[in-house]
C-alpha positions as CSV (number, residue, x, y, z in Angstrom):
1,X,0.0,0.0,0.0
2,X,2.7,2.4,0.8
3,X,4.3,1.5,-2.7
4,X,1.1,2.6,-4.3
5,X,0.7,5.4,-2.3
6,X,4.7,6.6,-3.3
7,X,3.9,6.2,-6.6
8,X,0.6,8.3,-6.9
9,X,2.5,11.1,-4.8
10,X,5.7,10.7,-7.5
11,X,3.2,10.9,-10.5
12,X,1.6,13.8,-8.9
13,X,4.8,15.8,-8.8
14,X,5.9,14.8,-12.4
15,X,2.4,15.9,-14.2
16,X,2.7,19.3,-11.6
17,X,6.4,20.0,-13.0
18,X,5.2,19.4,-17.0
19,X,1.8,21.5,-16.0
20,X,4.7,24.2,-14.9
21,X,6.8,23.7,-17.9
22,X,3.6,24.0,-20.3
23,X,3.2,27.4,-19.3
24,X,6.0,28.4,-20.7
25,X,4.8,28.4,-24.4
26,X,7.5,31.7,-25.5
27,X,10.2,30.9,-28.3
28,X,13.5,32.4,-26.9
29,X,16.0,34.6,-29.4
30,X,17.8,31.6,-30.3
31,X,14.7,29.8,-31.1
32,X,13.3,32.9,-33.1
33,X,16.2,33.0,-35.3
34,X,16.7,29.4,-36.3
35,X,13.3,29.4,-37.5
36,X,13.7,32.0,-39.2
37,X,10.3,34.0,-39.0
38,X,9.3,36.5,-36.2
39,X,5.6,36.3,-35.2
40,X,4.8,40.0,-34.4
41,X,0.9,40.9,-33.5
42,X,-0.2,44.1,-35.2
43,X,-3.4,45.7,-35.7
44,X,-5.5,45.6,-39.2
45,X,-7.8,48.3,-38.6
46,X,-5.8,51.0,-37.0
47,X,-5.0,53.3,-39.8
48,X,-2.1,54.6,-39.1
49,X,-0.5,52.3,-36.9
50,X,-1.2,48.8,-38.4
51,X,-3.8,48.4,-41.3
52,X,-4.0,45.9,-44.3
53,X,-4.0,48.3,-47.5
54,X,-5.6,48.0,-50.8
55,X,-3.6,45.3,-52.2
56,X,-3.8,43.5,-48.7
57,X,0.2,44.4,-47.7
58,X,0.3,45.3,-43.7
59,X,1.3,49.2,-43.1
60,X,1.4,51.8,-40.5
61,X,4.2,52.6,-37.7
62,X,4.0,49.8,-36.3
63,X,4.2,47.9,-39.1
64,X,7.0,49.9,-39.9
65,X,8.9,49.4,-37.0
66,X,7.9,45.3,-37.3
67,X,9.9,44.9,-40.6
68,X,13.0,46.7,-39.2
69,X,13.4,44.5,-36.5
70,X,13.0,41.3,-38.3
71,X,15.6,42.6,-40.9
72,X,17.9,43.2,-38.0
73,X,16.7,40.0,-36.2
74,X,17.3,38.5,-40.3
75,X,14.1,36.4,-40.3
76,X,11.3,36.9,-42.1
77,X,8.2,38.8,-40.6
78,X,4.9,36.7,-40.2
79,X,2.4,39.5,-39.2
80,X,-0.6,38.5,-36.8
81,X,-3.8,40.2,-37.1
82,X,-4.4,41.6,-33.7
83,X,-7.5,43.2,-31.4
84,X,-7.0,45.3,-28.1
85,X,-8.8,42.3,-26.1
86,X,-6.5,39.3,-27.0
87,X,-3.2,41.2,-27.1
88,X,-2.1,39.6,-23.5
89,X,-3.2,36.5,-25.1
90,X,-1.5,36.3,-27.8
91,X,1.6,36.4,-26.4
92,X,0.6,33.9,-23.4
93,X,-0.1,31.4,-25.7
94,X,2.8,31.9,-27.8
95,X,0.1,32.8,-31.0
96,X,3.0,35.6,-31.2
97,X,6.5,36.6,-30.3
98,X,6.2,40.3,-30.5
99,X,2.8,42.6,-29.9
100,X,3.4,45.5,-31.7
101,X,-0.1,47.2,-31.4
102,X,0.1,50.3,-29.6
103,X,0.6,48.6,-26.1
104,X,0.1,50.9,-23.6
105,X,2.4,50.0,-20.6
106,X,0.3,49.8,-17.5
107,X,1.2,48.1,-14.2
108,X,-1.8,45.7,-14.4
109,X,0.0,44.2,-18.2
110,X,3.5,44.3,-17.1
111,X,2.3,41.9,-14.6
112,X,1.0,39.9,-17.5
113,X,3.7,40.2,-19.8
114,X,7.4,42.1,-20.1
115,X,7.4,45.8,-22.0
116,X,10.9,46.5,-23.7
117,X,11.7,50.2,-23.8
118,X,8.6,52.9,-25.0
119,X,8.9,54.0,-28.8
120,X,5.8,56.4,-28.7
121,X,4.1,58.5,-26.1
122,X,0.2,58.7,-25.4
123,X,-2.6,59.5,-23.4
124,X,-6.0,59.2,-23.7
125,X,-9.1,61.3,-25.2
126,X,-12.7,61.6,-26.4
127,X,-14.4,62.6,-29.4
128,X,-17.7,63.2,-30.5
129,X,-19.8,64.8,-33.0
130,X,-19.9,68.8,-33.7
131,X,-23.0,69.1,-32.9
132,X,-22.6,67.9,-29.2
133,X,-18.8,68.4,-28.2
134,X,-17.6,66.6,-24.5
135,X,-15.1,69.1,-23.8
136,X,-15.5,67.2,-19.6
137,X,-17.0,64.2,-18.8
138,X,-19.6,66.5,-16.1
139,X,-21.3,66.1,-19.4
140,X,-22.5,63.5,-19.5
141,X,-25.8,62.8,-18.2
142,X,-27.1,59.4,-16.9
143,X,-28.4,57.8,-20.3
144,X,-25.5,58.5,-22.3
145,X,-22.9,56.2,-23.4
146,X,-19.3,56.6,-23.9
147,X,-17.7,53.8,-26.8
148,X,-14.8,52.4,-26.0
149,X,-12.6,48.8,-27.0
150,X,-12.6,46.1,-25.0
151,X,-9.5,45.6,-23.6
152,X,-8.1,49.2,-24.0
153,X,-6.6,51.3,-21.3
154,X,-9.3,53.5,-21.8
155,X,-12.2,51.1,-20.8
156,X,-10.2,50.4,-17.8
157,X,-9.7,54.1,-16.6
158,X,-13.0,55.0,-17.0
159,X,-14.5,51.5,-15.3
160,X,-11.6,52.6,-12.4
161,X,-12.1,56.3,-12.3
162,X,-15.9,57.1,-13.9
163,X,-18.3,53.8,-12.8
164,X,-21.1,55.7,-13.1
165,X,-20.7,56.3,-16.4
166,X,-22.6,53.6,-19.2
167,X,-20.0,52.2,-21.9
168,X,-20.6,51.0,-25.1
169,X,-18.2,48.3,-25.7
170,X,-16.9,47.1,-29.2
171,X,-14.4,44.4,-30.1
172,X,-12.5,46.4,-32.7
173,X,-11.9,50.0,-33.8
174,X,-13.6,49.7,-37.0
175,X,-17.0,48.7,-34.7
176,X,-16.3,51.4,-33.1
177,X,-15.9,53.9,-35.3
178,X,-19.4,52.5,-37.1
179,X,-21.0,53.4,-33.5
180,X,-19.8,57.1,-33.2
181,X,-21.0,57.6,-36.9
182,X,-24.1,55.9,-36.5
183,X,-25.4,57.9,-32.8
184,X,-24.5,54.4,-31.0
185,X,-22.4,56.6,-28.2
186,X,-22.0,60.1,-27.6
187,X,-18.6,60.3,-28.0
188,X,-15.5,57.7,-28.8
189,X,-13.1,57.6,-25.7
190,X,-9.6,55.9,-26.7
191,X,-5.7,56.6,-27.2
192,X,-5.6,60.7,-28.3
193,X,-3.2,59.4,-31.3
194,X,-6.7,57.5,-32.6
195,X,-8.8,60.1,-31.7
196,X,-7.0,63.0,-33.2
197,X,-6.9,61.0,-36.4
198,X,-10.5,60.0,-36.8
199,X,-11.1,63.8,-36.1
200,X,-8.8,65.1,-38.7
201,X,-9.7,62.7,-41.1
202,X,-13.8,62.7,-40.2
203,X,-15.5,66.1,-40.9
204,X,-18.1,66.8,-38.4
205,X,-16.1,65.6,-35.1
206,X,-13.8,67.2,-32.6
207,X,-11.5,65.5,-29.9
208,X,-13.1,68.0,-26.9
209,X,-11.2,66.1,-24.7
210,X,-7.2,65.7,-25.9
211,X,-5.8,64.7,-23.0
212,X,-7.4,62.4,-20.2
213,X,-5.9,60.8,-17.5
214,X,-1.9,60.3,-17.1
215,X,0.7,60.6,-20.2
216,X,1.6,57.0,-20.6
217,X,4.3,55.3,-22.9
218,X,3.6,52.6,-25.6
219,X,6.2,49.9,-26.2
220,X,6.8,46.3,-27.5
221,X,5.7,43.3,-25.4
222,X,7.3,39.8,-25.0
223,X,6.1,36.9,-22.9
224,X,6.5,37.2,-19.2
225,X,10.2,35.8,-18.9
226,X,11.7,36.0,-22.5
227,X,14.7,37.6,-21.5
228,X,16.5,36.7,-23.8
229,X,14.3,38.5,-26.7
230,X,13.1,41.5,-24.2
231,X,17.2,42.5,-23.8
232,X,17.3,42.2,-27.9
233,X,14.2,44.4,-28.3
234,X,16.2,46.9,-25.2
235,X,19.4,46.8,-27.2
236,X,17.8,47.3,-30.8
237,X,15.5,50.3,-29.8
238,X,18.5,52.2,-28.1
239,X,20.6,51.0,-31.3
240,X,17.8,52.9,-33.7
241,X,17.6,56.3,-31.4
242,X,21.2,56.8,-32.5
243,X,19.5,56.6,-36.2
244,X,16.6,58.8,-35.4
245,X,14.4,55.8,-36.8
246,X,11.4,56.4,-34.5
247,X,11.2,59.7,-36.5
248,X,11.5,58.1,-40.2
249,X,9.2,55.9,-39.6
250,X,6.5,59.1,-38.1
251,X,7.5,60.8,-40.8
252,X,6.9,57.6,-43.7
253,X,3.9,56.7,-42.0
254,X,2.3,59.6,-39.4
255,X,3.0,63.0,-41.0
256,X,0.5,62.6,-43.5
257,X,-1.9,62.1,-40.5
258,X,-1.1,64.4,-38.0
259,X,1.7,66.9,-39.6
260,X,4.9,67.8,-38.4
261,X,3.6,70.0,-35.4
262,X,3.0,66.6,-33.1
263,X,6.4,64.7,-34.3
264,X,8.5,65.5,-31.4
265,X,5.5,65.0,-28.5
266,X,4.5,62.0,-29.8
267,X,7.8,59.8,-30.6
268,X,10.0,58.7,-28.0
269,X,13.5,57.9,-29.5
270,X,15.7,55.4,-28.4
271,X,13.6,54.4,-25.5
272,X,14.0,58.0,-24.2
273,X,17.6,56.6,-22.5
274,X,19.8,59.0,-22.2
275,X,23.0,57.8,-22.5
């Protein structure tokens, strides 16, 4: 009996060590770089950050920045289509190696997953239509709703900081974008890089609200634990400041959006180290 009873206990520890080792699902550098191929998770509906074009090629900033560090890594880049919601996901089940998709570094995700150095600066704001502008949420009275993407620092703060106020939640910016065009919300609360956009590109809205909340920093994300990659990502991004690549690539794929006047507030080169 107590031969059966060691043996239970002993196959109980072996299947709780390979339930341990299964969580780690992350390919390390090495591993990356034999294959060959980087999996980096990108947005397809973010224009201009990461959005499938016309003749269904990937662009955008951070598309931009995606193919320069696969032709430094010298693999080939597999791009993943990405939403706000499954970005955490994505890495913890190894779907990718890389989210570049305008992570917001928060303290609640880096204990989720590891944040290399910022390339971009951000905050959040609101738009809504000219003819009702939320310059303050006070505004807002008890049957309005505020759109916002699921999994997006801005349905967080406003859960966190403005519970009384009703959200109308969407899985993807394009659904959200529908809703603020079609009266589903008052107003659109997200990153102010989005919101600025949609407003200059969108006649007949105006970001009343530019800056919500604490300035916050967007960088790369690895799996919790992939030093190895997170110290290449480090290295790389301080290698490129001495380039000023954060600024090509706002200039290739930004200025036409937002003009030269937000360049220097909105990129963060070389991680903002100062050597």
């Amino acid at each position: 009996m107590k031969k059966i009873l060691s043996l239970i206990i002993a196959l109980v520890l072996v299947l709780t060590l390979a339930a341990a080792s299964a969580d780690t699902v992350y390919r390390t550098l090495d591993d990356i770089k034999a294959s060959g191929t980087v999996n980096i998770g990108v947005f397809s509906d973010k224009n201009p950050f990461g959005y499938v074009d016309e003749y269904g090629e990937y662009q955008g900033y951070d598309v931009y920045f995606a193919r320069r560090i696969a032709e430094d890594l010298g693999v080939e880049v597999n791009f993943v289509s990405t939403e706000a919601a499954n970005r955490v996901e994505y890495l913890e089940t190894g779907k990718v190696d890389i989210i570049l998709a305008n992570f917001t570094v928060t303290p609640e995700r880096a204990e989720k997953v590891d944040f290399a150095l910022p390339y971009m600066n951000v905050a959040l704001g609101v738009v809504s239509p000219d003819s009702r502008v939320i310059t303050d949420l006070s505004q807002l009275t008890g049957d309005d709703r505020v759109i916002v993407i699921s999994g997006t620092t801005a349905e967080d703060y406003l859960i966190r900081n403005n519970p009384e106020i009703l959200l109308q939640k969407y899985d993807t910016y394009a659904n959200a974008k529908n809703a603020l065009e079609n009266g589903n919300g008052v107003a659109w609360a997200n990153d102010n890089t989005e919101v600025i956009a949609y407003a200059l590109q969108n006649e007949g809205f105006t970001v009343g609200i530019p800056s919500l909340g604490s300035q916050d920093t967007i960088a790369p994300a690895v799996s919790k634990g992939n030093e190895t990659l997170l110290n290449w990502l480090n290295g790389e991004i301080k290698a490129l400041g001495a380039e000023n690549f954060f600024h090509k690539d706002y200039e290739a794929t930004l200025v036409d959006t937002y003009g030269l006047d937000y360049e220097d507030s909105l990129v963060v080169e070389g991680g903002g180290v100062t050597e």
